[in-house]
VEXGULUM-779628 format. One record per residue: x, y, z of N, C-alpha, C in turn. Coordinates in steps of 0.2 Angstrom, whole numbers, plus 2048, in hexadecimal, padded with zeros to 3 digits. Last residue first. Layout:
! residues N
XYZXYZXYZ ...
! end
This chain:
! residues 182
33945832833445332A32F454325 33E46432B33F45E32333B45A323 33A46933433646E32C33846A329 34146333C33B46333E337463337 34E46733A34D460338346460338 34E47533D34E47433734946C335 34C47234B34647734734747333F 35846E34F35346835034D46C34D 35F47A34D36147334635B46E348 35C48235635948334E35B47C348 35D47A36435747C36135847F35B 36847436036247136535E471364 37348035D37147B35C36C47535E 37148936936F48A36136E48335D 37448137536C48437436B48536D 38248136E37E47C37237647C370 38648D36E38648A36838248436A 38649137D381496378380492371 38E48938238648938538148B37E 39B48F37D39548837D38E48837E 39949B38239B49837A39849237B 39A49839139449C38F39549B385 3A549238F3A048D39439A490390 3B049B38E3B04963883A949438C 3AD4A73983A94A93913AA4A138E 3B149E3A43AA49F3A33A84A339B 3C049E39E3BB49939E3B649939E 3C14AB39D3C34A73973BE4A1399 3C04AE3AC3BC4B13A83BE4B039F 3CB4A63B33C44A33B33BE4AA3AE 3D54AD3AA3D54A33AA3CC4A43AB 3D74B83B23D64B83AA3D24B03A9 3D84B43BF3D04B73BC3D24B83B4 3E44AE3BD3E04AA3C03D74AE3BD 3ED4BB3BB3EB4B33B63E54B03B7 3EB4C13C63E94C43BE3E64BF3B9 3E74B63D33ED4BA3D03E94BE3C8 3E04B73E53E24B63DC3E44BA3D7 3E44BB3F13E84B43F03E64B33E6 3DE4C83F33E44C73F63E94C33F2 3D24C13F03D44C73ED3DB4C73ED 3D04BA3FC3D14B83F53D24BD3F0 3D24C34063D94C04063D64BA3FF 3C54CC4053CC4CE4043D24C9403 3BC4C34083BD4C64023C44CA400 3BF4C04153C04BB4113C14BD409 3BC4CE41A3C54CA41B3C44C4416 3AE4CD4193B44D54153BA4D0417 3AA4C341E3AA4C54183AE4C7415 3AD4C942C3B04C142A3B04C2423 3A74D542D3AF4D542C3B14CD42A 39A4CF42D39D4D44273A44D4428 39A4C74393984C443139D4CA42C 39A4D24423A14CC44139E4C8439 38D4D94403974DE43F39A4D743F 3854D04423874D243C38F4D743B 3874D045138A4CA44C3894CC446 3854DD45238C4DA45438D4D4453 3774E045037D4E444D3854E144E 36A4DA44F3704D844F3794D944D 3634E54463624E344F3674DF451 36B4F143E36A4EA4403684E9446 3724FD43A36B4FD43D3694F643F 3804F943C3804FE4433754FD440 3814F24303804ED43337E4F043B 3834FC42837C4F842537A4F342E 38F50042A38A50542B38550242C 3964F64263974FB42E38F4FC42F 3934F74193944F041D3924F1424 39D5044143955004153914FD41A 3A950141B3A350641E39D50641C 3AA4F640E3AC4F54183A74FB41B 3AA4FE4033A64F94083A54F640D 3B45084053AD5094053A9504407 3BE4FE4083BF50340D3B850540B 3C14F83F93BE4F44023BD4F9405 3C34FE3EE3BC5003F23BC4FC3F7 3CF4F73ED3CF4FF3EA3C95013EF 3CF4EA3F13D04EC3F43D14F43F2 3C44E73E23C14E63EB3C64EC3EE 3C84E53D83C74EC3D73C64EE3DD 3CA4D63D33D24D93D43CF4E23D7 3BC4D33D43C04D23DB3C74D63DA 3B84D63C73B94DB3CC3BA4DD3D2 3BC4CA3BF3C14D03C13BD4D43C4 3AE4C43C83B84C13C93BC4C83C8 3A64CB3C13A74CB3CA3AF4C83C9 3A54CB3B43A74D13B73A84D03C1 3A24BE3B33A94BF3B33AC4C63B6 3944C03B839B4BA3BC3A04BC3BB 3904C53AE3924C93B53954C33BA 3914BD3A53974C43A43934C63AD 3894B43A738F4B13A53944B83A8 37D4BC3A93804B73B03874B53AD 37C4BC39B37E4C139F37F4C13A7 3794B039437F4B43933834B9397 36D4AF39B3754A839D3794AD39B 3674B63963664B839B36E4B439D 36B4B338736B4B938736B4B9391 3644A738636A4A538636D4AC387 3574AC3883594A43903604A638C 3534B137C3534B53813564B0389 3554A43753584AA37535A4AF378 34849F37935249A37A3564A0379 33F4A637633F4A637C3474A237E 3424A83693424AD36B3434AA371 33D49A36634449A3653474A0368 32F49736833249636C33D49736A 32A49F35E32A4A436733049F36A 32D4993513324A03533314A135A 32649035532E48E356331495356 31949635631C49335B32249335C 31A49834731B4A034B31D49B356 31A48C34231E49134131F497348 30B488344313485348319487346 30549133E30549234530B48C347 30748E33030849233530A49433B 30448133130A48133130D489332 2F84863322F847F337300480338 2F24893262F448E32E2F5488332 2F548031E2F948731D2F848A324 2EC4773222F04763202F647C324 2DE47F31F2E147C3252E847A326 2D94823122E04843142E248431D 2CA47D3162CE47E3112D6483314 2C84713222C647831F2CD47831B 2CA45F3222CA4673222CA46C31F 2BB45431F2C145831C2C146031E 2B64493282B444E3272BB452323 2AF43731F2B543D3262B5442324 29E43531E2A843531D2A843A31E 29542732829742E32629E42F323 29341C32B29341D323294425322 29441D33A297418336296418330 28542533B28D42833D29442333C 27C41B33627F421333284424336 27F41134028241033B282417335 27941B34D28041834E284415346 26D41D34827242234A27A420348 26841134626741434226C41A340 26940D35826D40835226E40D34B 26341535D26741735B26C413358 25541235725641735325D417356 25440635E25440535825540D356 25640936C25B40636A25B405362 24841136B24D41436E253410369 23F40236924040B36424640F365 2434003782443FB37224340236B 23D40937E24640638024540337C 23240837D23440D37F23C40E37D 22C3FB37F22D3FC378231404379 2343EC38B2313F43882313F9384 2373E23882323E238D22F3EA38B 2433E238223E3DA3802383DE384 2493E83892493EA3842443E637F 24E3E13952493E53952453E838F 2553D939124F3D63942493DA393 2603DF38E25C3D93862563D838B 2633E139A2643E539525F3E338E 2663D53A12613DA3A225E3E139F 2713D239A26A3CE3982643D239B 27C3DA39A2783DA3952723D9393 27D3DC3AA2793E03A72783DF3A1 2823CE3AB27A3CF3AE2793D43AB 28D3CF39D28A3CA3A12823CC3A2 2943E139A2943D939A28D3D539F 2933ED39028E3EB3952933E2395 2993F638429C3F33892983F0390 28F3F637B2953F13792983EF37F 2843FE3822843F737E28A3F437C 28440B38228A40738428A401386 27641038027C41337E28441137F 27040638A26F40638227540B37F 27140C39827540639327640338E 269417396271418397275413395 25E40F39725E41439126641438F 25F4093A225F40639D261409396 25D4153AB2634103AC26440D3A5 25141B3A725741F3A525E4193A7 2484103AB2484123A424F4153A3 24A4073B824740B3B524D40C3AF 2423F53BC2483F93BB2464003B8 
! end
């Protein structure tokens, strides 16, 4: 058998079962090489069992708590800045509802937009009918919502966006504080 096989096994002596142990004790009985070996790292191995644990550098502590600070600050920034973008998908939704009451003042420019975008199109007469489908559907909900109806859904998305916003505050700085009680 060769040497570096054996050698290998000496360093995971605990875990060998059965044929390789005895093969293991056999050879070890046989050659002084492997035998020296396994007795110095016996001597290794209990000095690294009477060693004491190593104690952290001096104000470890301090910067440990540190840096899990400036974490919770990035990551609260980062909640802040997600509740800041939600808040502004919140006001451009609302600003879309009311400014379906503003469509039929500018339909007549976006219609000739529309015209014009779709005259360079390779497929200029199915997009000419997509855009009047559009421009006609846009128009008769325009048509069919009343003042109330956009006040209501631009109440409702700001209460949704007030939630949302005391929600995430909630989540993330009261589960910070609980954290620093710990």
């Amino acid at each position: 058998m060769s040497h570096p096989r054996f050698e290998a096994m000496l360093f995971e002596r605990s875990d060998l079962e059965g044929q390789e142990r005895l093969a293991l004790e056999q050879h070890l009985q046989e050659c002084d090489i492997c035998q020296r070996l396994a007795s110095q790292w016996l001597v290794v191995e209990g000095q690294l069992q009477k060693a004491p644990m190593a104690e952290p550098a001096p104000g470890f502590t301090l910067r440990f708590q540190e840096r899990l600070g400036l974490q919770r600050r990035t990551r609260r920034t980062w909640t802040m800045i997600g509740v800041g973008i939600v808040a502004a998908v919140a006001l451009l939704a609302v600003a879309i509802l009311i400014g379906q009451s503003l469509l039929p003042i500018i339909s007549p420019g976006i219609r000739y937009l529309l015209k014009s975008i779709t005259s360079l199109m390779i497929f200029g007469g199915l997009m000419q009918a997509l855009t009047d489908f559009v421009g006609l559907l846009i128009e008769r909900l325009v048509a069919n919502i009343s003042p109330s109806t956009l006040l209501s859904y631009s109440a409702l998305f700001s209460g949704m966006a007030v939630i949302w916003i005391t929600t995430m505050y909630k989540l993330n700085f009261q589960s910070s504080f609980q954290e620093v009680g710990k």
